[in-house]
N, C-alpha and C positions, 0 to 999 in steps of 0.2 A: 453586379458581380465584382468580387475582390478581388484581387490578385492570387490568392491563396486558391479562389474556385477555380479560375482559368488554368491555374497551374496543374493543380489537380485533373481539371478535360484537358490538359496536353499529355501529361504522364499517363490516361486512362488510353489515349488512345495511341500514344506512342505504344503501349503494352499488345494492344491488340495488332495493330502493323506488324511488330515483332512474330509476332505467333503467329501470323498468317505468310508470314516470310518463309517459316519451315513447313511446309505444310508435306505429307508422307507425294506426293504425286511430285512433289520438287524434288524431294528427294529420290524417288524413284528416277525422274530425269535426270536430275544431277550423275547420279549412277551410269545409268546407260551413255551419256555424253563421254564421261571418263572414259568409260570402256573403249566406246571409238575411239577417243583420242588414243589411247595405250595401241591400238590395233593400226590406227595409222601409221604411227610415228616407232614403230615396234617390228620385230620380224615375228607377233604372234598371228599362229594361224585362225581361218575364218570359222572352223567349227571350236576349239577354246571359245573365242569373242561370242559364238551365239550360244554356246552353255552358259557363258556367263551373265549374258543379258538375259537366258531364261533362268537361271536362277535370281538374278534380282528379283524378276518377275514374282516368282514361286514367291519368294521370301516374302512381297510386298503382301501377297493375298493371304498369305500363313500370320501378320502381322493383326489383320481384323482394321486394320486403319482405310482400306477401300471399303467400299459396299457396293455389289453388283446392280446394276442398274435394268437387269433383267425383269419384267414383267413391269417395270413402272411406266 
């Protein structure tokens, strides 16, 4: 192997770690974490903070990037 191929399977897979870094369920979590923190450190009330995490919610499933794991 060259240097040139090595290099190449670092960048392939550096690319792939990238893209599994965002994945829609992190960002979903990300979302909802903020929200508690905002609710913690906030005087926002507790029905706000759970419209908002079920709208994250809503939004993630209206995205098509989940798939329900019903019937498998």
């Amino acid at each position: 192997m060259s240097n040139n191929d090595i290099r190449e399977m670092f960048e392939e897979a550096n690319k792939l770690v990238e893209k599994e870094l965002e994945t829609p369920l992190r960002q979903l979590t990300r979302k909802i974490l903020n929200e508690e923190r905002k609710y913690l450190y906030s005087d926002q009330k507790p029905a706000q903070r759970k419209k908002n995490i079920k709208d994250f919610i809503e939004e993630a499933r209206k995205s098509g990037n989940f798939k329900s794991n019903l019937g498998a």
